[in-house]
Every structure is written in structure tokens, then in C-alpha cells.
PDB file of N, CA, C and O in Angstrom:
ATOM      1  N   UNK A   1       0.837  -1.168   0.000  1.00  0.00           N
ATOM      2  CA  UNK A   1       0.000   0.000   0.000  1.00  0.00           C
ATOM      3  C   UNK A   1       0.885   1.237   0.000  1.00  0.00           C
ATOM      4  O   UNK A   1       1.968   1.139   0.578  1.00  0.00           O
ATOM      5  N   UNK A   2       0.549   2.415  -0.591  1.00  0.00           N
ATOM      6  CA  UNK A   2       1.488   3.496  -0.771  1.00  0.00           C
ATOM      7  C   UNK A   2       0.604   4.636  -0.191  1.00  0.00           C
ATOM      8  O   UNK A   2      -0.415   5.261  -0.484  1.00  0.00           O
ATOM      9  N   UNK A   3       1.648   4.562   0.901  1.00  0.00           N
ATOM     10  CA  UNK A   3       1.004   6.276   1.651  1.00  0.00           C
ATOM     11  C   UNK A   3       0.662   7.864   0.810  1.00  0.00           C
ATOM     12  O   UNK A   3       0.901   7.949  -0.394  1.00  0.00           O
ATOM     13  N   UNK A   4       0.360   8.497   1.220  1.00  0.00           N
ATOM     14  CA  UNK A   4      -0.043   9.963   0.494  1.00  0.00           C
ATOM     15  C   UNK A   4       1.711  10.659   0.577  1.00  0.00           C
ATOM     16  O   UNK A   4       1.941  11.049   1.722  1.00  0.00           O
ATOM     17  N   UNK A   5       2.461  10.787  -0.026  1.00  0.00           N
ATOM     18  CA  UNK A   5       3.680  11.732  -0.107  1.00  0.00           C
ATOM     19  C   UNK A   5       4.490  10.675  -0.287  1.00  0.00           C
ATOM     20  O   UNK A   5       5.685  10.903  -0.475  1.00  0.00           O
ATOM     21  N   UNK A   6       4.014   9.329  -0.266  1.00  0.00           N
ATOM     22  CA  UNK A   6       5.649   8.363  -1.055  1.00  0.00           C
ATOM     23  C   UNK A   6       6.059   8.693  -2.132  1.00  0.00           C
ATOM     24  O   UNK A   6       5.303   8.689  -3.104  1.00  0.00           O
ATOM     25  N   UNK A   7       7.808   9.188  -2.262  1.00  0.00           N
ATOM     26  CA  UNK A   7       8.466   9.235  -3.619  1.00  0.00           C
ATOM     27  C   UNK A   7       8.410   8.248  -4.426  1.00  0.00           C
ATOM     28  O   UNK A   7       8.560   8.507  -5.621  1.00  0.00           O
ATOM     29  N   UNK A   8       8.148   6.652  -3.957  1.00  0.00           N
ATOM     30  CA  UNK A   8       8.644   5.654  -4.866  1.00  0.00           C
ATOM     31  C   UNK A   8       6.763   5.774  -5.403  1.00  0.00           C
ATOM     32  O   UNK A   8       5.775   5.761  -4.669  1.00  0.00           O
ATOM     33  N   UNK A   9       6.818   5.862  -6.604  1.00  0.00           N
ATOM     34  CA  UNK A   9       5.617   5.379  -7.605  1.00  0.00           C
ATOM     35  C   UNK A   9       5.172   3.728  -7.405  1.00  0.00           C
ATOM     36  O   UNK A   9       6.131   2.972  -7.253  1.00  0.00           O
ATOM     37  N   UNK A  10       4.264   3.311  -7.396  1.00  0.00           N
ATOM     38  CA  UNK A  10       3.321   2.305  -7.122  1.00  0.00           C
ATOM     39  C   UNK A  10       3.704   1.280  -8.353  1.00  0.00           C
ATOM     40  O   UNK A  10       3.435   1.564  -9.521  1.00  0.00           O
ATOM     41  N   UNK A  11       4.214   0.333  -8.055  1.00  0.00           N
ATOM     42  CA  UNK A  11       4.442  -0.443  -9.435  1.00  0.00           C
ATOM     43  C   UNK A  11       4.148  -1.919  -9.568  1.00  0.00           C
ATOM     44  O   UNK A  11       4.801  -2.689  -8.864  1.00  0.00           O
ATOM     45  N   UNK A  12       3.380  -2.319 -10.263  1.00  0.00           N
ATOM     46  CA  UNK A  12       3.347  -4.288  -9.800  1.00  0.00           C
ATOM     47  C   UNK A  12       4.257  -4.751 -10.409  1.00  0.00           C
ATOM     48  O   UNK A  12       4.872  -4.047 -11.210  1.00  0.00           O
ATOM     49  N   UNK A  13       4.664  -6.373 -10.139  1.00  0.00           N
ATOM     50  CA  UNK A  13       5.736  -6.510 -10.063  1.00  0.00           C
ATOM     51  C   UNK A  13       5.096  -6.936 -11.790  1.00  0.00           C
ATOM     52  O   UNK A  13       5.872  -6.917 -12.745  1.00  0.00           O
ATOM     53  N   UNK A  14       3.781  -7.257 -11.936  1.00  0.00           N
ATOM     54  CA  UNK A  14       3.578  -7.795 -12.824  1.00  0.00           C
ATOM     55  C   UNK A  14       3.755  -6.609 -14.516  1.00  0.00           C
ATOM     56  O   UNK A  14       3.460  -6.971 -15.655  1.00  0.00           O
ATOM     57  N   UNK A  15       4.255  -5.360 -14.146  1.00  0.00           N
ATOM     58  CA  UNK A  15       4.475  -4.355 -15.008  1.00  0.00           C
ATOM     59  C   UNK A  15       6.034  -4.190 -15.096  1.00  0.00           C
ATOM     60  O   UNK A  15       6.439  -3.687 -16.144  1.00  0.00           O
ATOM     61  N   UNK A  16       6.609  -4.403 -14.517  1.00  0.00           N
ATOM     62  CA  UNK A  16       7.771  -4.857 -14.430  1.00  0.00           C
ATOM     63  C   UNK A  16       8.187  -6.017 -15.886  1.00  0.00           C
ATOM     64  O   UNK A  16       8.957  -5.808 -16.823  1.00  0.00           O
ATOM     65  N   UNK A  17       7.429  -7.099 -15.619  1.00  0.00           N
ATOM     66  CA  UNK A  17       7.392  -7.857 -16.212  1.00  0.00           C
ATOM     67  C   UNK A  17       7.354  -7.176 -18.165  1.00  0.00           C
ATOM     68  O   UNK A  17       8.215  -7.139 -19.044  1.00  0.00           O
ATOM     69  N   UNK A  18       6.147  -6.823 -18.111  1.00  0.00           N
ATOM     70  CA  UNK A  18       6.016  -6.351 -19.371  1.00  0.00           C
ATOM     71  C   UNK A  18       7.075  -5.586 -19.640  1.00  0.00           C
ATOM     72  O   UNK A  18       7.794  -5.799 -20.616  1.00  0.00           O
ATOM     73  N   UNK A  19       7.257  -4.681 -18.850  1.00  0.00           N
ATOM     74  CA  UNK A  19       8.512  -3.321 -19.696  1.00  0.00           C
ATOM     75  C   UNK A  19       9.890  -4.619 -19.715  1.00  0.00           C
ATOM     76  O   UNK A  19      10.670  -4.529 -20.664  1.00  0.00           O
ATOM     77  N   UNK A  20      10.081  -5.506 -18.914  1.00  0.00           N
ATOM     78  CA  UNK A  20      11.381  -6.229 -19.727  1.00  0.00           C
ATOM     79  C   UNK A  20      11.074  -6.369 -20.978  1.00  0.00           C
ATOM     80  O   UNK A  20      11.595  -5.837 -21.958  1.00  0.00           O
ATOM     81  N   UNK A  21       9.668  -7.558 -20.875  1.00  0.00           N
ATOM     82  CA  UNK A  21       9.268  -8.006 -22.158  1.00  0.00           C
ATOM     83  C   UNK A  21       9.728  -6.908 -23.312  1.00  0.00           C
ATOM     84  O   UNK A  21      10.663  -7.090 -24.092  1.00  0.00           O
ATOM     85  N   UNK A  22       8.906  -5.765 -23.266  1.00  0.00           N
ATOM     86  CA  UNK A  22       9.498  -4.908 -24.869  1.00  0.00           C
ATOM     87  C   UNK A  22      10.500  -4.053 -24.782  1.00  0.00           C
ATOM     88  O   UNK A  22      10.756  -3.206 -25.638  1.00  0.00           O
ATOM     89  N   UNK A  23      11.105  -4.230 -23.764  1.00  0.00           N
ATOM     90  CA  UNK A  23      12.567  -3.589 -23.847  1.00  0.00           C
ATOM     91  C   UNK A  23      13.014  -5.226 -24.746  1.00  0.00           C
ATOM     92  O   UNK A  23      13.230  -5.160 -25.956  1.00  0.00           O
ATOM     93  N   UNK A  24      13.080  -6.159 -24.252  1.00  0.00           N
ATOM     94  CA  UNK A  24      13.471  -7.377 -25.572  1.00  0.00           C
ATOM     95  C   UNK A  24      13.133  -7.473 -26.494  1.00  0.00           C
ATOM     96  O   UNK A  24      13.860  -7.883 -27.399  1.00  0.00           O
ATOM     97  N   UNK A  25      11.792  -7.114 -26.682  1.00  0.00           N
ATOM     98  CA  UNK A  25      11.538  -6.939 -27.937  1.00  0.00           C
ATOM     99  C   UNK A  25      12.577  -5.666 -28.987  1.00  0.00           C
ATOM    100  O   UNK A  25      13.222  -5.815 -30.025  1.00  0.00           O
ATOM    101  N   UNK A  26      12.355  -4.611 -28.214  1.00  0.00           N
ATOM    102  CA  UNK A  26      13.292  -3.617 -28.725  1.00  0.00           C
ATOM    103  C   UNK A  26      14.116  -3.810 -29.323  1.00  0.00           C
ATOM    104  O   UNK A  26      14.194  -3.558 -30.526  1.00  0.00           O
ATOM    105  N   UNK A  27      15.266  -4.500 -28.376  1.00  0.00           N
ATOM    106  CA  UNK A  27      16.392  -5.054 -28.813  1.00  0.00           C
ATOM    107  C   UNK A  27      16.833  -5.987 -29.886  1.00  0.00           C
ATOM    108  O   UNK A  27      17.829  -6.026 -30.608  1.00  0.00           O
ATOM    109  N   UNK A  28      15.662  -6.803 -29.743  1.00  0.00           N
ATOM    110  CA  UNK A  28      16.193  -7.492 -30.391  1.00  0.00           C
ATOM    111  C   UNK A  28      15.504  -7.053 -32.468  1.00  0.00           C
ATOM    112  O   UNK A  28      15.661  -7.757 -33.465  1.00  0.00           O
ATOM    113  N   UNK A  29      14.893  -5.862 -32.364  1.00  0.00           N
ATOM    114  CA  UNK A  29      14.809  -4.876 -33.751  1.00  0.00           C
ATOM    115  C   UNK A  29      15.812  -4.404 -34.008  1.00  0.00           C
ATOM    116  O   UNK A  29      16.339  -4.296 -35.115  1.00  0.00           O
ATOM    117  N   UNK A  30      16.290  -3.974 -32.698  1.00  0.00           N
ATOM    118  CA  UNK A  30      17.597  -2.961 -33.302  1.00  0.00           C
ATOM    119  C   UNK A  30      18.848  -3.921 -33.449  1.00  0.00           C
ATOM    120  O   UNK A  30      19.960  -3.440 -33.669  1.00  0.00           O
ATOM    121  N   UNK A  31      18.686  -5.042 -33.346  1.00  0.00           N
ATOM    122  CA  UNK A  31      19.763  -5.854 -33.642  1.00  0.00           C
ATOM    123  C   UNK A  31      19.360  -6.332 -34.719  1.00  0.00           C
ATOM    124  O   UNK A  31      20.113  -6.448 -35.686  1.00  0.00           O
ATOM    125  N   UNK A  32      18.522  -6.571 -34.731  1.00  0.00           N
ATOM    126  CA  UNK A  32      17.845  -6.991 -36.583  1.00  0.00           C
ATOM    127  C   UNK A  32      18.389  -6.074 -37.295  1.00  0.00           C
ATOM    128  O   UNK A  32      19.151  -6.418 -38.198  1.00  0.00           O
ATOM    129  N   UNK A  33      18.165  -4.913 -37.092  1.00  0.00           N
ATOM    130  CA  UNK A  33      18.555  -3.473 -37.869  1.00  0.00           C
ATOM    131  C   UNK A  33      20.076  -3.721 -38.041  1.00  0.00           C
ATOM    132  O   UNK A  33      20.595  -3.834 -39.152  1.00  0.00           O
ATOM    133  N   UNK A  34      20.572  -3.779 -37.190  1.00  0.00           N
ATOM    134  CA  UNK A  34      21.846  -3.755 -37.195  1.00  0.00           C
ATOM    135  C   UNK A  34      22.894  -4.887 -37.871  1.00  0.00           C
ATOM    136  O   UNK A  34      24.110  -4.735 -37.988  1.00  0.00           O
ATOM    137  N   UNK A  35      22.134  -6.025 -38.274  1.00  0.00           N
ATOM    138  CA  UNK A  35      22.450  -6.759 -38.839  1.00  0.00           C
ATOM    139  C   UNK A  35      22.078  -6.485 -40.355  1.00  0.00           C
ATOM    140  O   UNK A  35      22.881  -6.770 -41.243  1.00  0.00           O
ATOM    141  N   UNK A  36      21.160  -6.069 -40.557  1.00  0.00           N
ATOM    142  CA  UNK A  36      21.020  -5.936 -41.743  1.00  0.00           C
ATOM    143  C   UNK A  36      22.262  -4.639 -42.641  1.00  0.00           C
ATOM    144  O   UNK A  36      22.863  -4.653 -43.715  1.00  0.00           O
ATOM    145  N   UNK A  37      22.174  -3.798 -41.647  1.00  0.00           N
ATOM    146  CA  UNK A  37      23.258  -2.664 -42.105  1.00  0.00           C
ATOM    147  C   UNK A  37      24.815  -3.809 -41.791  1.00  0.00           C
ATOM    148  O   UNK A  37      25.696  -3.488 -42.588  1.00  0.00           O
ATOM    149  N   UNK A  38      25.032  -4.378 -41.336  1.00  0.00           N
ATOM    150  CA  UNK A  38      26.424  -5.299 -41.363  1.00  0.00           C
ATOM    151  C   UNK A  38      26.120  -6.053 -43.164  1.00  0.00           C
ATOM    152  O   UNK A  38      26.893  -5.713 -44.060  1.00  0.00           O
ATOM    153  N   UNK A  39      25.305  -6.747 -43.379  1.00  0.00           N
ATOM    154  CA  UNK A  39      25.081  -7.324 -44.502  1.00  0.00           C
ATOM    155  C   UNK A  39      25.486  -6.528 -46.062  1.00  0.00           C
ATOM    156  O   UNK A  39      26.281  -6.806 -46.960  1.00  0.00           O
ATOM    157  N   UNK A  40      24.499  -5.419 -45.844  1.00  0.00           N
ATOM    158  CA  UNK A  40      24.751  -4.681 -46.846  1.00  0.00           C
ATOM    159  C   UNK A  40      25.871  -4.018 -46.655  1.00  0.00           C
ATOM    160  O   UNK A  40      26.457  -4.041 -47.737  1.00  0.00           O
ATOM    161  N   UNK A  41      26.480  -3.452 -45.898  1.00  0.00           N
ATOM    162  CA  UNK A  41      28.232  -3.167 -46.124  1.00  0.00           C
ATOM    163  C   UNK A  41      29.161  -4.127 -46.644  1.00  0.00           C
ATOM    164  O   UNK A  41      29.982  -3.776 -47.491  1.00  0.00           O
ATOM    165  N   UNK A  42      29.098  -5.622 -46.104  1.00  0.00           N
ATOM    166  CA  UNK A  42      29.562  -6.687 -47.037  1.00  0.00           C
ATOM    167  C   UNK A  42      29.152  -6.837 -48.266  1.00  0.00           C
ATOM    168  O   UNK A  42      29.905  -7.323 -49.111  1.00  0.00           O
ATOM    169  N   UNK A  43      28.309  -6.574 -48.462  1.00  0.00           N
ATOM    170  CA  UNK A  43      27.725  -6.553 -50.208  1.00  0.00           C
ATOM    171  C   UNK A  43      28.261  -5.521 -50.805  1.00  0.00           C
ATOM    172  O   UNK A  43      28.477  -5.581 -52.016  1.00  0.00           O
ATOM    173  N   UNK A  44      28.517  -4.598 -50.208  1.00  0.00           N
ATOM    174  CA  UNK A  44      28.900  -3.328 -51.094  1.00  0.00           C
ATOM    175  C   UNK A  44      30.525  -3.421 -51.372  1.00  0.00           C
ATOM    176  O   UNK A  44      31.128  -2.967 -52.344  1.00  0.00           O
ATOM    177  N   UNK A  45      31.057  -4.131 -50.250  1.00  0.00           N
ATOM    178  CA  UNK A  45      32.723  -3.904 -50.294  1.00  0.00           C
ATOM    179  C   UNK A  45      33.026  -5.350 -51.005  1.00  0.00           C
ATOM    180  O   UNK A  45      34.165  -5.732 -51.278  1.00  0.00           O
ATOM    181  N   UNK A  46      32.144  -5.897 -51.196  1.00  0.00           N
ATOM    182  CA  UNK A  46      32.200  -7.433 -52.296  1.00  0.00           C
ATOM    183  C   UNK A  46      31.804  -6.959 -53.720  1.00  0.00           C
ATOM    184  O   UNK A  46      32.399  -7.351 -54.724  1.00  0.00           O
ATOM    185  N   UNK A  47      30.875  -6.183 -53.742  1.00  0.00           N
ATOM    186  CA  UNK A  47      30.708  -5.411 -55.067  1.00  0.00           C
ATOM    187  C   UNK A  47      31.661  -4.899 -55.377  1.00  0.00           C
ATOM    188  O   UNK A  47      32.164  -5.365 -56.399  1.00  0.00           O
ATOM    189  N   UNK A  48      32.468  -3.619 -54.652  1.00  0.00           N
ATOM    190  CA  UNK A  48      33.367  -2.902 -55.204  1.00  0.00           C
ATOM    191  C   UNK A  48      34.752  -3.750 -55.493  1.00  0.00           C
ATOM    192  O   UNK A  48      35.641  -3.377 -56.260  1.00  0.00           O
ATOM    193  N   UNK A  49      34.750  -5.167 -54.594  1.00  0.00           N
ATOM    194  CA  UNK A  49      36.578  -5.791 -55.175  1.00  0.00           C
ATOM    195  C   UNK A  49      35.946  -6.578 -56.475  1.00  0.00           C
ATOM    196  O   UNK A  49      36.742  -6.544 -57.413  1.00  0.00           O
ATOM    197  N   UNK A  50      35.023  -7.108 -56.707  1.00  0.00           N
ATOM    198  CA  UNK A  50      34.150  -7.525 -57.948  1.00  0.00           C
ATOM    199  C   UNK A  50      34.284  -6.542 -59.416  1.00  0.00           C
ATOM    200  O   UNK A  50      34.814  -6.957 -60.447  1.00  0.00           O
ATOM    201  N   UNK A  51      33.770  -5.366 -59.274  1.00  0.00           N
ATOM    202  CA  UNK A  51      34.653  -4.333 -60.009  1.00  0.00           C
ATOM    203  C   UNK A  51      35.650  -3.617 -60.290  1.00  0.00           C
ATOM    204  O   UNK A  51      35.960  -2.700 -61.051  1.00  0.00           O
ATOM    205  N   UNK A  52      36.057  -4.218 -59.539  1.00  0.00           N
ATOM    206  CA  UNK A  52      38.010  -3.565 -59.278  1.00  0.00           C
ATOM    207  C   UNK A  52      38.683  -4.406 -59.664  1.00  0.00           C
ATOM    208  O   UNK A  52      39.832  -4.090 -59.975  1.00  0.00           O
ATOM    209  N   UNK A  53      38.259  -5.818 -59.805  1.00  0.00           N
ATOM    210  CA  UNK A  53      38.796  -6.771 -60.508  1.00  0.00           C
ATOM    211  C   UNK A  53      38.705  -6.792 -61.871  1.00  0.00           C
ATOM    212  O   UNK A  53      39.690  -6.774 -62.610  1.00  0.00           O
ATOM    213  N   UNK A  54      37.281  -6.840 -62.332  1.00  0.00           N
ATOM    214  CA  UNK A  54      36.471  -6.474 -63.713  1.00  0.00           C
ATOM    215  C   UNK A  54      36.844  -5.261 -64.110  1.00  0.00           C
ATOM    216  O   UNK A  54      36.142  -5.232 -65.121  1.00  0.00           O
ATOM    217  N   UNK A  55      37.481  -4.074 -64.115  1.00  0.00           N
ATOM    218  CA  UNK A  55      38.431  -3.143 -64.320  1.00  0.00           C
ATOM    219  C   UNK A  55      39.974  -2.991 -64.390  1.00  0.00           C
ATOM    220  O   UNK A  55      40.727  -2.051 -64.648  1.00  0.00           O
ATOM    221  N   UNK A  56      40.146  -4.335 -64.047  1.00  0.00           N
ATOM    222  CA  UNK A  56      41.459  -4.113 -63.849  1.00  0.00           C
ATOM    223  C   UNK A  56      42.042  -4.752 -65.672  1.00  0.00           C
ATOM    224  O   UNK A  56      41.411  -5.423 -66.488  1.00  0.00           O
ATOM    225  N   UNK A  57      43.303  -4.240 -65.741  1.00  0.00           N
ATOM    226  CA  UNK A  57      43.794  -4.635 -66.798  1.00  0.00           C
ATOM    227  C   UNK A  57      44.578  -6.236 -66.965  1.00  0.00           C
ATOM    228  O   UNK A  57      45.145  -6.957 -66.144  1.00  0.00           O
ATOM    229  N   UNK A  58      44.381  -6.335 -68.003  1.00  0.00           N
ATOM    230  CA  UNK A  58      44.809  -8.061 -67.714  1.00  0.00           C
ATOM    231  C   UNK A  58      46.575  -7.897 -67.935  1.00  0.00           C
ATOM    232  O   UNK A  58      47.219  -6.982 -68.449  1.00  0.00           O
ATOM    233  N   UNK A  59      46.984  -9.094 -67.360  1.00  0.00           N
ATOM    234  CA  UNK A  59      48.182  -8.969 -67.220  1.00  0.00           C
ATOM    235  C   UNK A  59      48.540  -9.561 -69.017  1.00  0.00           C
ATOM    236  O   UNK A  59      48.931  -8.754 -69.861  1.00  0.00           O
ATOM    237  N   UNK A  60      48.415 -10.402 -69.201  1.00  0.00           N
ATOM    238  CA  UNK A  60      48.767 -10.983 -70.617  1.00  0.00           C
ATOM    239  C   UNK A  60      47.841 -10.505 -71.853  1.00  0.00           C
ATOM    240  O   UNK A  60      46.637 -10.681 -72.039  1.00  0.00           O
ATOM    241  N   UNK A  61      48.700  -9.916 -72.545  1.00  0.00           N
ATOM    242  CA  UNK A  61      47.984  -8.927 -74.050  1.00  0.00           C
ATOM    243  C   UNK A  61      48.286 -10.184 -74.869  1.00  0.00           C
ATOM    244  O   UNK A  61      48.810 -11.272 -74.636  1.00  0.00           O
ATOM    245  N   UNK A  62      47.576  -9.403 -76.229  1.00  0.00           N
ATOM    246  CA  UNK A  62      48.142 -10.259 -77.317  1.00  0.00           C
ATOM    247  C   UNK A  62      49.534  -9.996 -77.782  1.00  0.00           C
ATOM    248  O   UNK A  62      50.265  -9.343 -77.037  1.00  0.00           O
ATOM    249  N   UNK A  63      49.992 -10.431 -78.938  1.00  0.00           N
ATOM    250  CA  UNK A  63      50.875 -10.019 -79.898  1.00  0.00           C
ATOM    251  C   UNK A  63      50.413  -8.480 -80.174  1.00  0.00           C
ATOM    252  O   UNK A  63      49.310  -7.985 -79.945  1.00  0.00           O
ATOM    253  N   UNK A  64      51.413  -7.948 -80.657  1.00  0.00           N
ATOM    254  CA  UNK A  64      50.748  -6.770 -82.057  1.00  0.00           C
ATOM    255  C   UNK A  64      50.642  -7.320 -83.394  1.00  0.00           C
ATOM    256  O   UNK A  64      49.937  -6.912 -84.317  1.00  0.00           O
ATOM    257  N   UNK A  65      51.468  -8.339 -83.366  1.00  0.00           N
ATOM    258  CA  UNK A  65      50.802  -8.978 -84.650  1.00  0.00           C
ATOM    259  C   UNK A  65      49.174 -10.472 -84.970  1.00  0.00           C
ATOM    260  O   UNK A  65      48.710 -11.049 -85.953  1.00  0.00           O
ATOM    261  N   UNK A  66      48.958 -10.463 -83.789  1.00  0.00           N
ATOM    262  CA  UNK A  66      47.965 -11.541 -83.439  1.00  0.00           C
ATOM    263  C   UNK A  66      47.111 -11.209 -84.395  1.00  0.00           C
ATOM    264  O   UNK A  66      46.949 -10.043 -84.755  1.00  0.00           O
ATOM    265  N   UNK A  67      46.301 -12.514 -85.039  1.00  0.00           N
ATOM    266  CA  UNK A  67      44.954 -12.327 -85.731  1.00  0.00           C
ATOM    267  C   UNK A  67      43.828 -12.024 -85.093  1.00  0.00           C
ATOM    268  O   UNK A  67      43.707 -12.455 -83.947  1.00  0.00           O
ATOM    269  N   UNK A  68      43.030 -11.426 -85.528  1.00  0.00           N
ATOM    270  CA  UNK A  68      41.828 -10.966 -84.836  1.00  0.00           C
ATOM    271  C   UNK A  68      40.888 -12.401 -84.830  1.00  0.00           C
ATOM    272  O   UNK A  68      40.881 -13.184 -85.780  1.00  0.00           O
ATOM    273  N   UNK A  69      40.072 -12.596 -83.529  1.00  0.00           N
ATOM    274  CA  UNK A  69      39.109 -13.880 -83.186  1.00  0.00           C
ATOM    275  C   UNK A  69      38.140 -14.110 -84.926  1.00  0.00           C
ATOM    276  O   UNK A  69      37.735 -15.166 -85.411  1.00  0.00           O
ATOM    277  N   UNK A  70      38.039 -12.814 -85.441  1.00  0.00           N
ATOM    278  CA  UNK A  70      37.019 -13.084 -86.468  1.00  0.00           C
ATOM    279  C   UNK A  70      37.459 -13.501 -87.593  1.00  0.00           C
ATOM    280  O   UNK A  70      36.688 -13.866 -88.480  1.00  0.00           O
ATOM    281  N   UNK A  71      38.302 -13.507 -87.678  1.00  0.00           N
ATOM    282  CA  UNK A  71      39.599 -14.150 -88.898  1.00  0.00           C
ATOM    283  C   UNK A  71      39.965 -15.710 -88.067  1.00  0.00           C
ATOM    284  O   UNK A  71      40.279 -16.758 -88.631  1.00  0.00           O
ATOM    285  N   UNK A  72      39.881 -15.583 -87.236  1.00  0.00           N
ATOM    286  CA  UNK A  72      39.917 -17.088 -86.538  1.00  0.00           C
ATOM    287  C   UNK A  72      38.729 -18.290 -87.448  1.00  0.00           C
ATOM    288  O   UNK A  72      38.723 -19.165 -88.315  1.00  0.00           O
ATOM    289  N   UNK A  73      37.935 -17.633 -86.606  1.00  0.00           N
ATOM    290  CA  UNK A  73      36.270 -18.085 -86.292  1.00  0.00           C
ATOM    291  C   UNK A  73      36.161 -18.019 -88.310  1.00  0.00           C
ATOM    292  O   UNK A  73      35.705 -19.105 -88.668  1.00  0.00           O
ATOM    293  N   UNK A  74      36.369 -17.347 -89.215  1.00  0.00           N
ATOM    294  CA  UNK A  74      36.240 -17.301 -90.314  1.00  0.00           C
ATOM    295  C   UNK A  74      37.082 -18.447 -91.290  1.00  0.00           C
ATOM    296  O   UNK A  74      36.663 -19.081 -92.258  1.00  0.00           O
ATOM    297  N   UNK A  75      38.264 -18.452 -90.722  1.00  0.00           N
ATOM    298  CA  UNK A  75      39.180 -19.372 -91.082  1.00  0.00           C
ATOM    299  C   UNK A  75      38.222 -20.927 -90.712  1.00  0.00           C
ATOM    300  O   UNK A  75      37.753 -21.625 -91.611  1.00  0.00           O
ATOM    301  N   UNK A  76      38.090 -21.215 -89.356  1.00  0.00           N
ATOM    302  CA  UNK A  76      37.465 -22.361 -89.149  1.00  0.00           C
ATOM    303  C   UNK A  76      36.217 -22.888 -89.861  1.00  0.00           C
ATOM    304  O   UNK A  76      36.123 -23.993 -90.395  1.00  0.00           O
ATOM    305  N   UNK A  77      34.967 -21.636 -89.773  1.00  0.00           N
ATOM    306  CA  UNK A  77      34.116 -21.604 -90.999  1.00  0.00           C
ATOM    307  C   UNK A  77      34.299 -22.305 -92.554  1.00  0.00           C
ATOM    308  O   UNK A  77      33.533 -23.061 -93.151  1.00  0.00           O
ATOM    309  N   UNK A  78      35.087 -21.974 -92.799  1.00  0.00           N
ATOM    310  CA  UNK A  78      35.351 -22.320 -94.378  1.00  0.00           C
ATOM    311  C   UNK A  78      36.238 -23.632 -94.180  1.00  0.00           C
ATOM    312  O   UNK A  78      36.487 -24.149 -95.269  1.00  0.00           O
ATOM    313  N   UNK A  79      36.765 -24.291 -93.127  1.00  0.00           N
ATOM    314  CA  UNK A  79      36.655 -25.881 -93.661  1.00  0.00           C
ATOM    315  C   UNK A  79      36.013 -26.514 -93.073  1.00  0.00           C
ATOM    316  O   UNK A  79      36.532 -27.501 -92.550  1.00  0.00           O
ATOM    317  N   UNK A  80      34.558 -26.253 -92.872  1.00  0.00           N
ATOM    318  CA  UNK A  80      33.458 -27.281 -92.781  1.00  0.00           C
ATOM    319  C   UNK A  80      32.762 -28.042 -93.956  1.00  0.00           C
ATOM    320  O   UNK A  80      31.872 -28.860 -93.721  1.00  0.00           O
TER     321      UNK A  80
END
């Protein structure tokens, strides 16, 4: 029972209960959240070595005198 001028506010224990409850709930959104922003930063820094690769120059060129693939592919053509 709570007298007239008690500082401590009146609380059941059974409200107690609940505010854990969605303080867990809380948490465990903002850890959802937070996982999801971890995910997509890995996607993005997997994207960018993905194109940094696909940009990059190849180490082995042709000749300067090499035939072109279509003079290949043309050559092969004509002895079928």
C-alpha cells in the first residue's frame, strides 16, 4: 500500500514484467537493424573488389601482330 507523499511510484511486479518483455523486444529490432546494415556493407565492399577486378587490366595482351578472333572463327568456318 502506498502512503499519500511516497516518492517511490506504485508499481506491480507484474508491469515490471512487461517493460522487460518490450525492452526485448526492442532489442532485439535494433539488432535486426543492425544486422542488416552489417550485410549490406559486405555486399557493397564485395561489389566494389568484384569491379576492381572487372576493371582491372589483364596482365597478358596479345601479340601486335595476333589475328583478330574473327579471322579465326572465319578461317574455321570455311573448312566445314
Amino acid at each position: 500500500m502506498v502512503k499519500a507523499g511516497d516518492p517511490r511510484p506504485h508499481c506491480h511486479r507484474s508491469g515490471w514484467i512487461v517493460f522487460a518483455g518490450i525492452l526485448q523486444q526492442l532489442a532485439a529490432q535494433v539488432n535486426a537493424v543492425g544486422s542488416i546494415a552489417d550485410n549490406l556493407q559486405q555486399t557493397l565492399t564485395a561489389a566494389d573488389r568484384v569491379y576492381e577486378i572487372l576493371d582491372a587490366e589483364p596482365e597478358i595482351a596479345d601479340r601486335p601482330d595476333a589475328a583478330s578472333w574473327s579471322a579465326h572463327a572465319a578461317m574455321c568456318a570455311s573448312t566445314k
